[in-house]
LUMNU-971373 format. One line per field, with one value per atom (N, C-alpha, C): x negated, y negated, z negated; atom name. Coordinates in steps of 0.05 Angstrom, whole numbers, m for minus. Layout:
N
x <- c(X	...);
y <- c(Y	...);
z <- c(Z	...);
atom <- c(CA	...);
//
This chain:
306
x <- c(m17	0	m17	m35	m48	m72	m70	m88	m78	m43	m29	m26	m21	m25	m49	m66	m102	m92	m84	m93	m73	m46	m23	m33	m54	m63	m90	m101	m123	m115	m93	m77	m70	m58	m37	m66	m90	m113	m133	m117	m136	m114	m96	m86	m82	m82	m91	m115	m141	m162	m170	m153	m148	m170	m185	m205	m223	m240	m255	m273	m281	m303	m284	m265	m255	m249	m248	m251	m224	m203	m175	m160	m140	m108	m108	m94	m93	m78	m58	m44	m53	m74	m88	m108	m121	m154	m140	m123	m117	m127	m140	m140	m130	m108	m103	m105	m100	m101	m93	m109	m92	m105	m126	m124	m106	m88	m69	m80	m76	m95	m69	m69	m56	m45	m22	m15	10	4	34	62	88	113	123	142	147	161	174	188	170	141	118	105	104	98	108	127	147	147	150	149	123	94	70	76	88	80	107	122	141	127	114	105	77	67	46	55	78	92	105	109	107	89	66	40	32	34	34	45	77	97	84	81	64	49	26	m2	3	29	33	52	65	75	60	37	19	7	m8	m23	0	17	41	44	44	49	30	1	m21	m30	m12	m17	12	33	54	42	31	13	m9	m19	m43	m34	m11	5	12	30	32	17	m13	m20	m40	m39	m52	m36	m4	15	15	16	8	m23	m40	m63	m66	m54	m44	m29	m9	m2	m7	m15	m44	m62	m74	m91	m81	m58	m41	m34	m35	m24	m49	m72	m102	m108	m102	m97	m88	m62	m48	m57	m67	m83	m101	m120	m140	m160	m128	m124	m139	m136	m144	m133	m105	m85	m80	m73	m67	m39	m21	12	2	m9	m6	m14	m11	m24	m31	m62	m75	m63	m66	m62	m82	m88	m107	m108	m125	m125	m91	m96	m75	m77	m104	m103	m123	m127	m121	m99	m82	m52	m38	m36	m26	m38	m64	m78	m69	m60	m60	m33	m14	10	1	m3	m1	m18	m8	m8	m36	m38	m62	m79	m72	m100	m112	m91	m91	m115	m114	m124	m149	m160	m186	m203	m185	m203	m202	m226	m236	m231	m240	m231	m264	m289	m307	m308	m289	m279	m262	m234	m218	m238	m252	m274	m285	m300	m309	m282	m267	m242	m230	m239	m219	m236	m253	m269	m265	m232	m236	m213	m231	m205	m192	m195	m176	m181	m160	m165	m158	m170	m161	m156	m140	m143	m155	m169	m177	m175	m162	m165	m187	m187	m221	m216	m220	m203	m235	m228	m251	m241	m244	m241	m212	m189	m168	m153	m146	m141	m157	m188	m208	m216	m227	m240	m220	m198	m178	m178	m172	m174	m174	m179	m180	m208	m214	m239	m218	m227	m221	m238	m229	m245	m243	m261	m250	m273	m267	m284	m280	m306	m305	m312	m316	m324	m355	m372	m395	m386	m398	m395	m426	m432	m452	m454	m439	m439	m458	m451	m471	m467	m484	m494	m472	m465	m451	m415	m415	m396	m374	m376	m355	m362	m346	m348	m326	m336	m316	m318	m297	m299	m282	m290	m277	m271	m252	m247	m235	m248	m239	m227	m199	m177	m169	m179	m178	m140	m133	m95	m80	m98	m79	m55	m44	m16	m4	m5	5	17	34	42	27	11	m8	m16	m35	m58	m85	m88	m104	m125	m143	m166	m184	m211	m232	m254	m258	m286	m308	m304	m329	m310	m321	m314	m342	m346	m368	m356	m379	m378	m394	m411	m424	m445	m475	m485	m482	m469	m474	m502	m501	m533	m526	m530	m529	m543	m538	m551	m571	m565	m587	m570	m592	m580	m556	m558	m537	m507	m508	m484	m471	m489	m488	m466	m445	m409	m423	m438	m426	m457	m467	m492	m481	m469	m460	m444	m424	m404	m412	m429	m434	m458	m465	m486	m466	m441	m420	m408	m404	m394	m366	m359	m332	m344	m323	m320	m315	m316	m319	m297	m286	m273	m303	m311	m336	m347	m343	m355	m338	m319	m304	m315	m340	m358	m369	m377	m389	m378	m383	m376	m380	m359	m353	m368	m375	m391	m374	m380	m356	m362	m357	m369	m373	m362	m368	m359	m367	m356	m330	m306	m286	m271	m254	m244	m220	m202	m177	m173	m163	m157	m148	m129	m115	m132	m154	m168	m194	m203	m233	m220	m231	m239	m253	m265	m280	m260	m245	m223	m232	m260	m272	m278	m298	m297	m264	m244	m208	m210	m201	m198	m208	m234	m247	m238	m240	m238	m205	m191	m156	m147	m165	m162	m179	m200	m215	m200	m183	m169	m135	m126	m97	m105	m131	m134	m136	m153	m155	m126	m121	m91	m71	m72	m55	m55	m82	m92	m72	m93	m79	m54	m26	m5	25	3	20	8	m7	m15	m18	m36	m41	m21	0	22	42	37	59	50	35	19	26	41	62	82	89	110	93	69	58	47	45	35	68	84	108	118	99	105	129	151	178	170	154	144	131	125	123	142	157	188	199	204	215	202	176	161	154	163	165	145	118	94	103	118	123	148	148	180	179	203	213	193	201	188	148	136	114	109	124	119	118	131	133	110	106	85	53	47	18	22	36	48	31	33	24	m3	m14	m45	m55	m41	m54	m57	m29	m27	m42	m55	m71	m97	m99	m131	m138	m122	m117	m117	m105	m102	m126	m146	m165	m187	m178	m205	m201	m176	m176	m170	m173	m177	m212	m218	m256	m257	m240	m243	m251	m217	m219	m251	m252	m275	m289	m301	m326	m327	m304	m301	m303	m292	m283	m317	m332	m361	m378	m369	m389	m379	m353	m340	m359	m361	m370	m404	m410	m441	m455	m427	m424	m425	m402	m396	m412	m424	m433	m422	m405	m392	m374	m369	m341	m319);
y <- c(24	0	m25	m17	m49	m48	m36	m26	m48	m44	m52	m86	m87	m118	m136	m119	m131	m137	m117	m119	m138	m138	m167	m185	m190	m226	m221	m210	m207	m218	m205	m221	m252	m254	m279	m304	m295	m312	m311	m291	m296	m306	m311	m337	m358	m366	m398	m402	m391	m396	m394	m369	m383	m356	m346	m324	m334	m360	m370	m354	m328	m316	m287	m290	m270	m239	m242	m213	m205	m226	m216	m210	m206	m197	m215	m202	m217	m241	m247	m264	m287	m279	m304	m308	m297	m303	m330	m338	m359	m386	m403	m437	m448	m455	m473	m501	m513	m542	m560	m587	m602	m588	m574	m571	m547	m546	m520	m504	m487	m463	m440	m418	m398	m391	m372	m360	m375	m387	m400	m374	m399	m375	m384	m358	m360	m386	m397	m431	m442	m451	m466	m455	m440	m434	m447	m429	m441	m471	m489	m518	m533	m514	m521	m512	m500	m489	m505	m516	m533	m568	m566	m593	m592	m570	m564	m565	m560	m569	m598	m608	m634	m653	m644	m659	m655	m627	m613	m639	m642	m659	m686	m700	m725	m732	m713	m715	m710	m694	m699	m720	m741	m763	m785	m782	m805	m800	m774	m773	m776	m774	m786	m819	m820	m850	m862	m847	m869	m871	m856	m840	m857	m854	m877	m913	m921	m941	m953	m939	m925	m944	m925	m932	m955	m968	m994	m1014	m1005	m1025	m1038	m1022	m1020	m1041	m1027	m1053	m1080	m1083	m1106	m1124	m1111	m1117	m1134	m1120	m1133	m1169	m1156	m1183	m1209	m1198	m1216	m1227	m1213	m1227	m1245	m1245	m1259	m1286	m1284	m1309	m1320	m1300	m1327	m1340	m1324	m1340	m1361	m1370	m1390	m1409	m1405	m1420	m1437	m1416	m1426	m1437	m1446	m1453	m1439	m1412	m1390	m1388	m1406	m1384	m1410	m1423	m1444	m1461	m1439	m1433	m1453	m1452	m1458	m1489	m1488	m1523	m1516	m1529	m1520	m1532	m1514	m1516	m1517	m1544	m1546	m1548	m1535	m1533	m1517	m1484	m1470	m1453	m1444	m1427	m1446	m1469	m1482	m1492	m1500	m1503	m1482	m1452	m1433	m1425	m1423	m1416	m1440	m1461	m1477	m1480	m1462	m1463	m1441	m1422	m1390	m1402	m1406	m1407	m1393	m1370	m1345	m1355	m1368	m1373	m1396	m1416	m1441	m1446	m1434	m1445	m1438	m1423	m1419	m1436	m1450	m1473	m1499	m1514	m1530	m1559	m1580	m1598	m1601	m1592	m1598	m1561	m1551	m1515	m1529	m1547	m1546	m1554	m1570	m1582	m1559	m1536	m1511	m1494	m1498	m1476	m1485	m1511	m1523	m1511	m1495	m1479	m1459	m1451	m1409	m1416	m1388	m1390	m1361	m1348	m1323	m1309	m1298	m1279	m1255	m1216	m1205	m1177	m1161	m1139	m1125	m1102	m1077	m1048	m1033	m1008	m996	m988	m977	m942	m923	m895	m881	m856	m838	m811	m780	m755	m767	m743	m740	m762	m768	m788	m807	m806	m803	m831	m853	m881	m898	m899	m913	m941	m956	m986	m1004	m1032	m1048	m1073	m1082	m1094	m1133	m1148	m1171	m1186	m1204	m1211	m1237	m1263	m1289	m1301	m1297	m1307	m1335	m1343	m1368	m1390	m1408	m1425	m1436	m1450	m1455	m1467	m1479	m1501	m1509	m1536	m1543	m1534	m1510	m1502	m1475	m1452	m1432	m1424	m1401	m1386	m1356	m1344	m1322	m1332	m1311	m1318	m1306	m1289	m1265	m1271	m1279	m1268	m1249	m1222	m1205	m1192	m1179	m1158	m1151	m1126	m1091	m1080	m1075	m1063	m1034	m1014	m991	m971	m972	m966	m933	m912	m885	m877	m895	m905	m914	m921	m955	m952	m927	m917	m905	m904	m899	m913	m915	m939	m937	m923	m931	m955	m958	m984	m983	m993	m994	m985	m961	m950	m958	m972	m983	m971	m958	m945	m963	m983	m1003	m1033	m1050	m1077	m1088	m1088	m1098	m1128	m1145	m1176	m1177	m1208	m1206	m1226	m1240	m1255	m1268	m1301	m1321	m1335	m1338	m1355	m1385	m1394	m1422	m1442	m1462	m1475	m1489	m1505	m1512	m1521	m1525	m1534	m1542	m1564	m1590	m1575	m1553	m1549	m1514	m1514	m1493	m1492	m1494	m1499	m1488	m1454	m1442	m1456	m1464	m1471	m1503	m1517	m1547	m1536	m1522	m1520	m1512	m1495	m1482	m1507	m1519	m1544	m1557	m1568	m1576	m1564	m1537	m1520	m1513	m1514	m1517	m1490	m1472	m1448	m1463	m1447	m1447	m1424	m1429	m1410	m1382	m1398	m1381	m1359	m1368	m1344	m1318	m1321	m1292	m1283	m1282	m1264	m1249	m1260	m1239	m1227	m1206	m1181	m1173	m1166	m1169	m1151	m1147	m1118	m1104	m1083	m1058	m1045	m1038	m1019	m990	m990	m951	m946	m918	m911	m914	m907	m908	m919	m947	m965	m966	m971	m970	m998	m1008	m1036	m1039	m1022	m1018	m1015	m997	m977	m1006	m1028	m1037	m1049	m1051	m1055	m1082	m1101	m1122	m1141	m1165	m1179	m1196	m1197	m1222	m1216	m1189	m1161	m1165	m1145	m1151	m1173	m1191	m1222	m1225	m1223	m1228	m1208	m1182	m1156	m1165	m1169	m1166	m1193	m1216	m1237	m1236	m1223	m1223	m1198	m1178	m1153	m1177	m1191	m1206	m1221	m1238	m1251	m1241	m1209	m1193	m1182	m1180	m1169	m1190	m1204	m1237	m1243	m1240	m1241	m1215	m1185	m1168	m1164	m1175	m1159	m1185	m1214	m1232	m1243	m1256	m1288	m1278	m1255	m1249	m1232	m1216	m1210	m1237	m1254	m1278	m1301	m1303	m1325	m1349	m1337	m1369	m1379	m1363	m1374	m1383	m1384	m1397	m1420	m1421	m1452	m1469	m1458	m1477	m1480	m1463	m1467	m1452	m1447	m1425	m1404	m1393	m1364	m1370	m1400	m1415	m1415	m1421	m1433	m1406	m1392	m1362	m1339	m1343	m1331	m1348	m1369	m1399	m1397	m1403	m1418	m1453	m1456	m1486	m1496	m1512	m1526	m1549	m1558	m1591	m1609	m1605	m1612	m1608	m1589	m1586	m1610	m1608	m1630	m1658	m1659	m1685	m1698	m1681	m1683	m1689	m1671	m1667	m1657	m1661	m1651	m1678	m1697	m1720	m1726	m1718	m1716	m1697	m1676	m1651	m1659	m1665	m1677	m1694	m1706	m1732	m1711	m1706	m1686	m1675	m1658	m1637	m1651	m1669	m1695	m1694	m1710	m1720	m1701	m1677	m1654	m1648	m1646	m1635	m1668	m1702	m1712	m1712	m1710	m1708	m1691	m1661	m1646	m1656	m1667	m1681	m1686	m1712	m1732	m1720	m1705	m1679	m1667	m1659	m1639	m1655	m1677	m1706	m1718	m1716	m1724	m1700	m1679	m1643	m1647	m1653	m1656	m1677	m1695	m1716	m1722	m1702	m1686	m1674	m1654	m1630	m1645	m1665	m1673	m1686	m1687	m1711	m1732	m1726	m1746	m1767	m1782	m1797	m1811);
z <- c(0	0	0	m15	m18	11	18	46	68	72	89	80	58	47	64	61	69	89	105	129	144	134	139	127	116	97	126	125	151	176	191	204	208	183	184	187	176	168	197	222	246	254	255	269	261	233	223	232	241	240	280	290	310	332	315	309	338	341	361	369	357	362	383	383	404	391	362	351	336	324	318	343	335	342	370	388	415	411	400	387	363	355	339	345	376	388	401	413	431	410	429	422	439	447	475	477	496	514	486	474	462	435	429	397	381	390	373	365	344	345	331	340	337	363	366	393	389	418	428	426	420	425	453	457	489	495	479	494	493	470	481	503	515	537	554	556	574	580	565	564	578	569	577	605	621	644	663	642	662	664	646	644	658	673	700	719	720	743	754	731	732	743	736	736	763	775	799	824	814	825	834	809	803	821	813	835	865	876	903	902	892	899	895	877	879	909	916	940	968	965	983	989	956	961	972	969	975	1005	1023	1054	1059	1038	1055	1055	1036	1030	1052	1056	1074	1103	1100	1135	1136	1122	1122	1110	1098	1101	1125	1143	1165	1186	1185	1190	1180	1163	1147	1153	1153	1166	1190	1217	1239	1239	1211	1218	1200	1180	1170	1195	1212	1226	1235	1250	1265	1247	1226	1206	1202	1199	1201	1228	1249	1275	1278	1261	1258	1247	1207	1196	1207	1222	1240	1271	1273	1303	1320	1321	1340	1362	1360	1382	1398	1417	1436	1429	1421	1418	1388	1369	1345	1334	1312	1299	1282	1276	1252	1222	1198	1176	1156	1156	1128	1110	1094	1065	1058	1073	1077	1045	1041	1024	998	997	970	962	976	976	965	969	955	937	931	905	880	895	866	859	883	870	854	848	833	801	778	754	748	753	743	750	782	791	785	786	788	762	738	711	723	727	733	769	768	790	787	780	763	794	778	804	829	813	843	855	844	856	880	880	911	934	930	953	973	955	971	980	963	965	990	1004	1028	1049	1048	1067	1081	1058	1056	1085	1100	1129	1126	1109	1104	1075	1066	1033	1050	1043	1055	1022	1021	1006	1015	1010	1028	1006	1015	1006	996	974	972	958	979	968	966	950	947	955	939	939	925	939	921	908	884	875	854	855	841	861	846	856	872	867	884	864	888	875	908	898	924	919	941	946	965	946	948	969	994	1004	1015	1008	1013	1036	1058	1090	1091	1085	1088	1119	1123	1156	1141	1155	1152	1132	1108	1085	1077	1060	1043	1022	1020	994	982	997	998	1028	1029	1061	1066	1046	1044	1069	1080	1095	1086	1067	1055	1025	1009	981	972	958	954	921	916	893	883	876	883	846	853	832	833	823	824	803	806	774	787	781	789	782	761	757	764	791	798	808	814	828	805	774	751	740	723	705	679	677	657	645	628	626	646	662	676	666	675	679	695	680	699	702	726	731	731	751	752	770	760	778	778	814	830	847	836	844	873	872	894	888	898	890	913	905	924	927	951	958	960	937	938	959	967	994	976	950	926	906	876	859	850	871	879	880	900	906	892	874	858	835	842	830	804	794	775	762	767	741	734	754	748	720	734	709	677	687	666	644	660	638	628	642	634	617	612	588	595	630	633	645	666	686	709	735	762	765	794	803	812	820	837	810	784	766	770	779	797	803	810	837	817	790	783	767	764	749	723	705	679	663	642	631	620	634	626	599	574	552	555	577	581	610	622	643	654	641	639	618	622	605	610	589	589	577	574	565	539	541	511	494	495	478	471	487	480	453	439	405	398	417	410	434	417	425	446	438	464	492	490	509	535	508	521	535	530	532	565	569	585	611	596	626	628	608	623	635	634	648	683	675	708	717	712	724	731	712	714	742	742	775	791	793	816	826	800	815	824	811	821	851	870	891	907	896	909	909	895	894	904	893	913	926	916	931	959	969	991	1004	1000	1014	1015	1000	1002	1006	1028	1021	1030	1050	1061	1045	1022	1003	987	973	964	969	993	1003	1005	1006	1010	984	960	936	931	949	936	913	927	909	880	866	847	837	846	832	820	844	843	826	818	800	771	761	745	744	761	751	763	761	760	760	738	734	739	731	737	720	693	665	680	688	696	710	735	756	751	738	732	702	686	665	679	688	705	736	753	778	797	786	803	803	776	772	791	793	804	831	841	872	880	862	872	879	859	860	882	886	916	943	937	969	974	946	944	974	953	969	988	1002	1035	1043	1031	1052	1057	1033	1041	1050	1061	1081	1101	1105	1136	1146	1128	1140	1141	1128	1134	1160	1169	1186	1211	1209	1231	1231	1219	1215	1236	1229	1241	1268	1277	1307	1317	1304	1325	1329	1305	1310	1335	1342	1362	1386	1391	1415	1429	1445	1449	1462	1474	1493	1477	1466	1456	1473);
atom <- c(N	CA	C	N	CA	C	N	CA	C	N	CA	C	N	CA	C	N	CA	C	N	CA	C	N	CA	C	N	CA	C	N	CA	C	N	CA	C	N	CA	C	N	CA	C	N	CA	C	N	CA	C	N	CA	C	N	CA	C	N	CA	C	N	CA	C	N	CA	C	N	CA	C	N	CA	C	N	CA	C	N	CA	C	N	CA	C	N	CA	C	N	CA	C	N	CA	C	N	CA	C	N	CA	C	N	CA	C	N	CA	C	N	CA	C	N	CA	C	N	CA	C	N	CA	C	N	CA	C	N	CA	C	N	CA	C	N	CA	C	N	CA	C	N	CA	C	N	CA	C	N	CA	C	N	CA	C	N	CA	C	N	CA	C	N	CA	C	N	CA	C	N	CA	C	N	CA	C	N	CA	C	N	CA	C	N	CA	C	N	CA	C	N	CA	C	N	CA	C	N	CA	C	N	CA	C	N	CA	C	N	CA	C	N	CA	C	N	CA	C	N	CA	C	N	CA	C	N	CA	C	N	CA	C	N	CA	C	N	CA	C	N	CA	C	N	CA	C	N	CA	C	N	CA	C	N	CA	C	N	CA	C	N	CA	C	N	CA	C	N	CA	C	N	CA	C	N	CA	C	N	CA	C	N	CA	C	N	CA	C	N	CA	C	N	CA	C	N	CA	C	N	CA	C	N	CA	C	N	CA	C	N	CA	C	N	CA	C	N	CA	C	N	CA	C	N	CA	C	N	CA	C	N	CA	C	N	CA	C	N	CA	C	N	CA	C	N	CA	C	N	CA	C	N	CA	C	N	CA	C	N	CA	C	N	CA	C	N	CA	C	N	CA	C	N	CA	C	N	CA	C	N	CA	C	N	CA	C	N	CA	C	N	CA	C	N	CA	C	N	CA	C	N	CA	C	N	CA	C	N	CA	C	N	CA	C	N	CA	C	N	CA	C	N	CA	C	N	CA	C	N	CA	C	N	CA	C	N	CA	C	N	CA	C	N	CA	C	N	CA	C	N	CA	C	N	CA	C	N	CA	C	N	CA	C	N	CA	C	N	CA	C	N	CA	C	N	CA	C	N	CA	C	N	CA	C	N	CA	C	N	CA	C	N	CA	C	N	CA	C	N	CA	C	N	CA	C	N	CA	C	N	CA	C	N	CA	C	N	CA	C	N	CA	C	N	CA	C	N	CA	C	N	CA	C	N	CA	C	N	CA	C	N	CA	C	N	CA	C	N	CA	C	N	CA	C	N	CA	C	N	CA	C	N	CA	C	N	CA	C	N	CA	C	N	CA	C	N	CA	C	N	CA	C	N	CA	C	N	CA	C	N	CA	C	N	CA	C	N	CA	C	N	CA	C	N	CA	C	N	CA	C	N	CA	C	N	CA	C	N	CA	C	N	CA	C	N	CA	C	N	CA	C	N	CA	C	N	CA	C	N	CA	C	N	CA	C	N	CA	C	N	CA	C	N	CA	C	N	CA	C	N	CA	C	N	CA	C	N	CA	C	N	CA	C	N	CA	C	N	CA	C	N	CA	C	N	CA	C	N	CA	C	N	CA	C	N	CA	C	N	CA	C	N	CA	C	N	CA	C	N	CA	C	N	CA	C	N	CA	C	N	CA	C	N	CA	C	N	CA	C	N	CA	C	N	CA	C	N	CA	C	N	CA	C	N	CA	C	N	CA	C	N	CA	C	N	CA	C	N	CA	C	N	CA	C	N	CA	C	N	CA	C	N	CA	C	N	CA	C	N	CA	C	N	CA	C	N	CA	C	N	CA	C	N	CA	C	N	CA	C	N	CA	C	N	CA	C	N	CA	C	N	CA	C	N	CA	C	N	CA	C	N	CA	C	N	CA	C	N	CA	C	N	CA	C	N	CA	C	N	CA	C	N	CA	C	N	CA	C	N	CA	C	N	CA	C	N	CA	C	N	CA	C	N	CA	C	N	CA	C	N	CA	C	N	CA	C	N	CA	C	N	CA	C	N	CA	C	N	CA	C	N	CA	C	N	CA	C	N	CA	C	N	CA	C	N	CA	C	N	CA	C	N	CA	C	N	CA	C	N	CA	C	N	CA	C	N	CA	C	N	CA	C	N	CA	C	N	CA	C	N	CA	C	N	CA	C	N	CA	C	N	CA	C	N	CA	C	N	CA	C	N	CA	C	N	CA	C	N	CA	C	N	CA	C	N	CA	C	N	CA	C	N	CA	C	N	CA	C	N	CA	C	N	CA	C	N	CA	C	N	CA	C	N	CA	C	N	CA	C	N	CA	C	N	CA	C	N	CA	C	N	CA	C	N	CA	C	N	CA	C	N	CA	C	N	CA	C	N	CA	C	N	CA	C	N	CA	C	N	CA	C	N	CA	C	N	CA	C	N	CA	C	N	CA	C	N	CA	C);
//
């Protein structure tokens, strides 16, 4: 009797313990997925193997979505070009639009705070913003690559400033997962016209500190999870602009220059406009009329004839 005791307390003690070394009862050798330790019962099973199927599900509607995505954004692409054609008096049929895309950047709120007033001057340069897809293996390094093509300027030599951010989540509703965000180094023309060191002796920011790239704390970052508030602060404000870019400003970019997509998204009210609306307006004039003259100065460089 007391034989059989042993050997039921022997038992009941390889599956609290879970028997890791592979030597109890088939039923208390298991450790499964998640920590558990003892032998699953048949509805936890069951449950674990419906909720693989799930995940199964998941991962072919993310890789669906990202091939339906895929396709149109290729569509989309096309007629993007066609709208910088326009901007940029490419096409014969058209009239140029200046200061197309400082005009919509300073309607957008996100963006707006982060461009300082000797930032619109270069910003009256940019002749297209573009998204780009940036895919890897599977669903593994997906993310998008930011890209702002600039026309000759006094400002730097770089004809492209871009940067990529790659969220392996980004088709999740998760908290965004950051593998890496890659900037770019601008080649300043000199000192003089070096937006991010002016600002920075100043103690103010540049739009142009965009370019570079934030320090990540580890391979893979979750937002939620960083622990040092200043760290947060910084990655979920340079990820809020990247995406600000990717998800409107640049699919909507003609409602942003006509300002609707302001109104319709409230980065600007009545009460706004009229508080600091006129300051701002003045500002902005300011920089695409020293566009002009600039540009009205380089024409009459070129030509020779008058």
């Amino acid at each position: 009797m007391m034989n059989d005791e042993k050997k039921k307390k022997k038992g009941l003690n390889d599956r609290l313990d879970g028997d890791n070394n592979g030597k109890g009862e088939e039923e208390g050798g298991d450790q499964d997925k998640g920590g558990k330790k003892g032998g699953w019962s048949a509805c936890e099973r069951d449950l674990e193997n419906l909720h693989g199927e799930f995940v199964k599900v998941r991962d072919d509607y993310f890789q669906e979505r990202k091939s339906l995505e895929r396709k149109y954004n290729e569509l989309y692409s096309k007629i993007f070009e066609k709208r910088c054609s326009v901007i940029n008096f490419q096409d014969w049929t058209t009239d140029d639009v200046e200061g197309f895309w400082i005009t919509a950047m300073m309607s957008n709120g996100i963006i707006r705070k982060n461009i300082s007033v000797h930032d619109k001057m270069a910003l009256c340069y940019l002749q297209d913003i573009r998204s780009v897809d940036v895919d890897g293996v599977g669903l593994k390094q997906y993310g998008f690559r930011l890209e702002f093509h600039f026309k000759k300027n006094p400002y730097f030599v770089n004809g492209i400033l871009q940067k990529t951010y790659r969220v392996p989540n980004f088709y999740g509703n998760n908290v965004p997962l950051l593998e890496s965000v890659e900037g770019c180094d601008i080649e300043w023309i000199s000192d003089k016209t070096n937006l991010n060191k002016i600002h920075h002796e100043n103690g103010e920011n540049s739009f142009f500190s965009f370019f570079e790239a934030p320090w990540l704390p580890g391979p893979l970052v979750a937002l939620a999870d960083v622990r040092d508030l200043e760290t947060e602060r910084i990655l979920e404000d340079d990820y809020s602009v990247g995406l600000e870019f990717h998800k409107k400003l640049i699919p909507e970019a003609v409602k942003w220059f006509t300002a609707e997509a302001a109104y319709n998204e409230g980065h600007v009210s009545e009460e706004s406009i009229e508080e600091d609306g006129e300051e701002q307006e003045v500002d902005w004039e300011d920089s695409l009329e020293s566009f002009r003259k600039e540009k009205e100065h380089e024409s009459r460089k070129e030509c020779p004839i008058q």
